[in-house]
Phi, psi and omega in degrees: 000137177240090182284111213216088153292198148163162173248159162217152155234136176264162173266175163301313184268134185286144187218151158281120180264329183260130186270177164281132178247152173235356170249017156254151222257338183203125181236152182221132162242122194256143178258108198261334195327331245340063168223154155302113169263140178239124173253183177177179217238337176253160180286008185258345173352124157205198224247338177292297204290320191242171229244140217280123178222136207249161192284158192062039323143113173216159172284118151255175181281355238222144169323312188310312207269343184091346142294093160337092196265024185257328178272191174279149184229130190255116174249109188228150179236122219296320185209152181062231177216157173219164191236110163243154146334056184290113154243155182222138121293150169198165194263327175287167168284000000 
């Protein structure tokens, strides 16, 4: 198993934070920010369209939940920046 913490920050402009894995198995995004952060799935990502992840906050990911950890996840913040919490498991290297 291959655990891959990290931090990233978002923006204003939607950027990929996850990249596509086709062997992972869980991605958790935690909102240290304290603001609403919004993710999604297309590169158009914006605060109307995608979805909320509140500050101390967290998104998960996982085949169990139904929510695909395999594709991309895309993050934007209405204003200034934030700082979140990426972990990813994976079966692969």
């Amino acid at each position: 198993m291959v655990y891959k913490p990290r931090a990233f920050n978002v923006t204003t402009d939607p950027e990929m934070a996850v990249n596509p894995d086709p062997d992972r198995d869980v991605v958790v995004i935690t909102n240290l920010s304290g603001a609403t952060i919004y993710w999604g799935v297309d590169p158009e990502l914006s605060t109307a369209n995608g979805a909320p992840i509140f500050n101390n906050g967290r998104a998960e990911f996982s085949r169990e939940n139904g929510r695909d950890p395999r594709i991309a996840r895309y993050l934007v913040i209405g204003s200034g920046s934030g700082d979140v919490r990426i972990d990813e498991e994976s079966t692969g290297e």
